[in-house]
Structures are given as structure tokens and as C-alpha cells.
C-alpha positions, 0 to 999 in steps of 0.5 A: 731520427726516432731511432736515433734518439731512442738510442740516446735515452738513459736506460734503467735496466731490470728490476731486481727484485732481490735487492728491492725493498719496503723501507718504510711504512706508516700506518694511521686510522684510515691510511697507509702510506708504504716507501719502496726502494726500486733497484735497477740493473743494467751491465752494460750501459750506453749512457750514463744519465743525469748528474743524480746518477751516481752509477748507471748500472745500478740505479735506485728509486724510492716510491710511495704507495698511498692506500687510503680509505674513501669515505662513505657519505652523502656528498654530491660531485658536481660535473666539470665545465670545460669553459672553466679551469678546475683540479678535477678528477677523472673516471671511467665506468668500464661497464658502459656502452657509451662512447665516452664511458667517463666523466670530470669531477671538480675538486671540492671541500665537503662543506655545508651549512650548519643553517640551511636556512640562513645567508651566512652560516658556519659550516658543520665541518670547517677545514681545519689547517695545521700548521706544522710544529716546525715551523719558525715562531716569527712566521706562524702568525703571518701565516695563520692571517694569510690563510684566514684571509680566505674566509671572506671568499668563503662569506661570498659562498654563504660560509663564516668562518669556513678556514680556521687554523691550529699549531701542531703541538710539539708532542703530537702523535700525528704527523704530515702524513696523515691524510686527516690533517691538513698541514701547512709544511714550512720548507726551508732552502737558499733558493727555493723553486716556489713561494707556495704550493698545495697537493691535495688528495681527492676522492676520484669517484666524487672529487671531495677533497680528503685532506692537503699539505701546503709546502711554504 
């Protein structure tokens, strides 16, 4: 049965590397993010794929790869518990003997107090959220107060006024891609598959959250 249904797999072919190509490149301060467009060959195939492909003997994939800078301070990662869901990161320390040379960091934002001291303190760096310049007008606030709303499970932390949110100016020089601004994408579409979703980027050696798009 495994055979047979191996067999019946759509088969990409071969990479041609002659057609293969950078199509696109962003360069920013601390990121670059590099869009390759794979071209696959395959003469003679047996099955011909999915309705999103056009003609399977000649198939192309466009992939991004993202090259960003960690950052170097002193933020501490705390260790996954498995009793608890969390977005964790994982690694291995290849030059370990032990028998689970590996360990789950939690996803988290690099927040702290400003006073150390006090119950409830504004954090010296907040997470700042902007909302994407394309954003329809008659949405923008709803969205501004749906996000605000966090800050009170923030206060429960011991953090004021932890999330705060701007409006991407329409002649700005940055955008989306941007791994230092966390951008609220509007996504317009007659049946969208979600109401909201976040991809986040985490360092893997600590778990900080670097920077995030929320897709609306």
C-alpha cells in the first residue's frame, strides 16, 4: 500500500538552477529578507497536481529567506513547562553529552519596569503596534481599542500602559517587513479563512520576541 501510494505523489522534478532566481530583496538596519523563485522540472510526469498547478513539468515556488540580527542583552529565558501551553522555541546544544542535549524556551516580550520597586510601573521599552497605513479609516479605531484592551492583563503583570498603538503615516519609509515594527496588517478578501492571526519572530536561543504582524 506505502508503494502504491508513493507512486501517486505529485512529483516536483529537479531544480533547475538555470531558471532559479532572486526576485526580490529588502534590505533594512538589522534584516534582510531575500525572495527566491524555485523552478522545478520534471519531462515526464505521472501525475499532474492540484488545480495550482498550471503545468507540472514545470512548476515554480517563490520562498523567502529571512537573515536577521539577534539582539545582544541581558534578557533572561524562562524554561518551557510542559503542563502549560506555550509558542516556545527549541534547541539543541550540539556539544553536549547528555541524552536530551535540548531545552524549550517560552515565547516572550522583553518587558521590564521602569521602577523596579513600584506594583505597577510603565515598562521602559513598551510594545509598540502599528497599524498599517492601509488600513480602512472607519476601522483603525476599533482596532487601536481592541488592542489597548490588553493593557489590563498587563496591570495584572505589574505593567501600565504595557501596549500602545500608532498609525503608520502614509509617506513612511518602512514597511511590514520590517522586523522593528510590529504592524497590524489589514487583509481584505469575500471569504476570509480567519478573523486574526499573529506571526511572531523569536530569538531561538532565549525565546524574546523580536518583532510580529498581526493579519486582520
Amino acid at each position: 500500500m506505502t508503494i502504491k501510494k508513493a507512486k501517486k505523489r505529485f512529483k516536483l522534478g529537479k531544480l533547475n538552477d538555470k531558471k532559479s532566481r532572486i526576485v526580490n530583496k529588502r534590505s533594512y538596519d538589522n534584516n534582510v529578507d531575500i525572495v527566491v523563485d524555485y523552478v522545478f522540472n520534471n519531462a515526464n510526469p505521472s501525475i499532474y497536481g492540484s488545480s495550482a498547478v498550471t503545468d507540472p513539468r514545470s512548476v515554480s515556488i517563490k520562498i523567502q529567506h529571512s537573515f536577521v540580527t539577534l539582539p545582544k542583552n541581558d534578557f533572561k529565558p524562562r524554561l518551557d513547562d510542559a503542563r502549560i501551553g506555550y509558542f516556545t522555541q527549541q534547541y539543541d546544544q550540539m556539544t553536549s553529552s547528555e541524552w536530551a542535549p535540548y531545552q524549550d524556551v517560552i515565547n516572550r516580550w522583553d518587558l521590564k519596569k521602569k521602577d523596579a520597586s513600584a506594583t505597577l510601573s510603565e515598562p521602559i521599552k513598551p510594545i509598540v503596534w502599528w497599524i498599517e497605513n492601509t488600513t480602512p479609516y472607519e476601522w483603525r479605531n476599533t482596532i487601536k481599542e481592541a488592542v489597548l484592551s490588553w493593557n489590563s492583563a498587563f496591570e495584572k503583570a505589574g505593567f501600565k500602559n504595557a501596549m500602545q498603538v500608532k498609525v503608520q503615516p502614509d509617506d513612511a519609509k518602512w514597511d511590514a517587513g520590517d522586523i522593528n515594527y510590529n504592524v497590524l496588517r489589514w487583509t481584505s478578501s469575500p471569504k476570509p479563512p480567519f478573523g486574526g492571526y499573529g506571526p511572531s519572530l523569536a530569538n531561538p536561543l532565549t525565546g524574546e520576541i523580536m518583532g510580529a504582524d498581526i493579519m486582520l
